[in-house]
FISEDO-34584 format. One record per residue: residue in one letter; x, y, z of N, C-alpha, C, O in turn. Coordinates in steps of 0.1 Angstrom, whole numbers. Layout:
BEGIN
  marfi    n.u    n.v    n.w   ca.u   ca.v   ca.w    c.u    c.v    c.w    o.u    o.v    o.w
      a      X      Y      Z      X      Y      Z      X      Y      Z      X      Y      Z
...
END
This chain:
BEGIN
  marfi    n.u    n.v    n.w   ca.u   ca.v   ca.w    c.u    c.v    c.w    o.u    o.v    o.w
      x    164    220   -185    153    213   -179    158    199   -174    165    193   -182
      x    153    194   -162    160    180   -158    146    171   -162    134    173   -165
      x    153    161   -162    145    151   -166    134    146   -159    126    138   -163
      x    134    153   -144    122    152   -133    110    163   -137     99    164   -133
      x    115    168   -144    104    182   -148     96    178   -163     86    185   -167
      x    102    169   -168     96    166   -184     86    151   -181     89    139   -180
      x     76    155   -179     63    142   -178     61    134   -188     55    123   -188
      x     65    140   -200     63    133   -209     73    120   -211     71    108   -213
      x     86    126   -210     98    117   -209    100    106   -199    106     96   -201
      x     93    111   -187     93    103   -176     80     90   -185     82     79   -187
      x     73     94   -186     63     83   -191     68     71   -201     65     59   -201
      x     74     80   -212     78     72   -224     93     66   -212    100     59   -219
      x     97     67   -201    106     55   -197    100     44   -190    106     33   -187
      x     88     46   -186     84     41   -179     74     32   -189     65     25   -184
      x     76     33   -201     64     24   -208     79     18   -217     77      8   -223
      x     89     22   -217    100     13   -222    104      1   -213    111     -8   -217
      x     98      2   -199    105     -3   -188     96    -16   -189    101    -28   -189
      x     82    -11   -189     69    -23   -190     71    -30   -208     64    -39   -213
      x     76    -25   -211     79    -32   -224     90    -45   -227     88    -55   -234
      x    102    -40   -218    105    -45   -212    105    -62   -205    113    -71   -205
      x     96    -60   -200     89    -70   -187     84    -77   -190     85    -89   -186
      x     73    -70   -204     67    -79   -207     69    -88   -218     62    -97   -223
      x     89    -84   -225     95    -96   -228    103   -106   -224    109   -115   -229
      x    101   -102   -211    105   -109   -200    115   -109   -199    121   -120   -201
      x    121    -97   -195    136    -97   -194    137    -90   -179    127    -84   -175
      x    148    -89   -170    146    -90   -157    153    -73   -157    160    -68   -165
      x    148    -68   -145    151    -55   -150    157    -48   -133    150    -49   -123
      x    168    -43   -135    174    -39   -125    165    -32   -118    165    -35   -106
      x    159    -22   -120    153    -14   -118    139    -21   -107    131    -16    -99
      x    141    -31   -110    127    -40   -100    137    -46    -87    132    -53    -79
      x    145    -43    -87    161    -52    -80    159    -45    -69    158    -32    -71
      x    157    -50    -52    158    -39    -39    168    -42    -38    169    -45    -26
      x    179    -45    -45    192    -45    -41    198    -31    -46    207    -26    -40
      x    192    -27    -54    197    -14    -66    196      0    -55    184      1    -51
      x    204      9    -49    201     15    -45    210     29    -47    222     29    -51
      x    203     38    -44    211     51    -53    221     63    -42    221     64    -30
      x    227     67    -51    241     70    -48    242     85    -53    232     89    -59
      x    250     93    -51    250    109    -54    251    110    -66    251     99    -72
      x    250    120    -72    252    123    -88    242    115    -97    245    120   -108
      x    234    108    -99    227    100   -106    232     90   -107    234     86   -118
      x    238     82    -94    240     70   -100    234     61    -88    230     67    -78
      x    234     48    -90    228     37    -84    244     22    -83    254     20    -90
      x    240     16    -73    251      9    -71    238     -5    -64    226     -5    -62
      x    248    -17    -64    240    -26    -57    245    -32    -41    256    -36    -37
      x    235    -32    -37    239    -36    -18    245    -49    -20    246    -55     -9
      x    247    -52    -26    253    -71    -21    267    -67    -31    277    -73    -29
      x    267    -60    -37    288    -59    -40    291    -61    -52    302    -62    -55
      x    277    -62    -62    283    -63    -73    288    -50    -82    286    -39    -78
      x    295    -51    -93    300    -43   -100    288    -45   -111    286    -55   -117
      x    280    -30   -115    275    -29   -123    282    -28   -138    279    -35   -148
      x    292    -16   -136    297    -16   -150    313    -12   -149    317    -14   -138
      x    321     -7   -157    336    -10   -159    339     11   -145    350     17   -143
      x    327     15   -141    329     28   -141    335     22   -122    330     13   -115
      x    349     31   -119    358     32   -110    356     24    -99    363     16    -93
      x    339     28    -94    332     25    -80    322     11    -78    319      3    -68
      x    318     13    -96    311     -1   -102    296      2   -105    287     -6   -111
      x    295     18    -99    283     23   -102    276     26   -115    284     28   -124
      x    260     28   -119    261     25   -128    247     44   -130    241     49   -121
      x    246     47   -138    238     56   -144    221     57   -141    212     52   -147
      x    220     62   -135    203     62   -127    196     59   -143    189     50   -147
      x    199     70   -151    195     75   -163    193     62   -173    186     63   -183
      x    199     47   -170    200     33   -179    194     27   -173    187     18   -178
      x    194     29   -159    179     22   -147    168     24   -155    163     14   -161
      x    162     40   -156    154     42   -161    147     38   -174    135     37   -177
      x    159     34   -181    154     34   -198    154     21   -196    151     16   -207
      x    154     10   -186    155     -3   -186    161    -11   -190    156    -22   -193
      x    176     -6   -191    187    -11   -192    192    -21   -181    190    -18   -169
      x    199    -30   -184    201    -40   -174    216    -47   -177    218    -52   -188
      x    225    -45   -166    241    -47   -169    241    -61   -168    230    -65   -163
      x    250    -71   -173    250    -82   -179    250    -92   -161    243   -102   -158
      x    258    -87   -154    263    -91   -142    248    -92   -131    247   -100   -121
      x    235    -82   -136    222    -84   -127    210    -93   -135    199    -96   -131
      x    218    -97   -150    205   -111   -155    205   -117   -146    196   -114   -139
      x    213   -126   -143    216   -140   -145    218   -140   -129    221   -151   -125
      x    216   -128   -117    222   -126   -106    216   -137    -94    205   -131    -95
      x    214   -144    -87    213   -155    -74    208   -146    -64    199   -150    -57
      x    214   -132    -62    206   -121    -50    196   -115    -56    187   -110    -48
      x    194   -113    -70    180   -108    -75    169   -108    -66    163   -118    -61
      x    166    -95    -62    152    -96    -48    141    -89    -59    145    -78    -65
      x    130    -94    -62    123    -83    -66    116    -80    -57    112    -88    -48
      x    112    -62    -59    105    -52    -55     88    -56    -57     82    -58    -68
      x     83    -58    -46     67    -60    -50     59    -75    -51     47    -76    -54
END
């Protein structure tokens, strides 16, 4: 089963995500820089390296859980979405 088909799971990331937020921590996943790439992964338009992986890309699946790579805290291009 993929993880687009489980609504339950989709929700419980999506209430990790607002949990999140509302510790105020900045979340890639709000970033219109973050945009997605083949295989489940996501990369950012302005050139940063997400994480140590070949291309710098980083895991759709850590977007989701509201995971945020050290290099998009603290980031000066941070756009949020909305």
């Amino acid at each position: 089963m993929s993880i687009w088909d489980n609504t339950e799971m989709l929700i419980r990331l999506e209430e990790l995500r607002d949990s999140r937020r509302r510790a105020g921590h900045r979340l890639s996943f709000d970033c219109f820089n973050l945009k997605s790439k083949e295989r489940g992964r996501v990369y950012c338009s302005k050139g940063k390296r997400l994480c140590q992986a070949k291309d710098g890309s980083l895991s759709l699946l850590l977007v989701l859980k509201g995971i945020t790579p050290k290099v998009c805290k603290n980031c000066k291009d941070f756009e949020r979405i909305g």
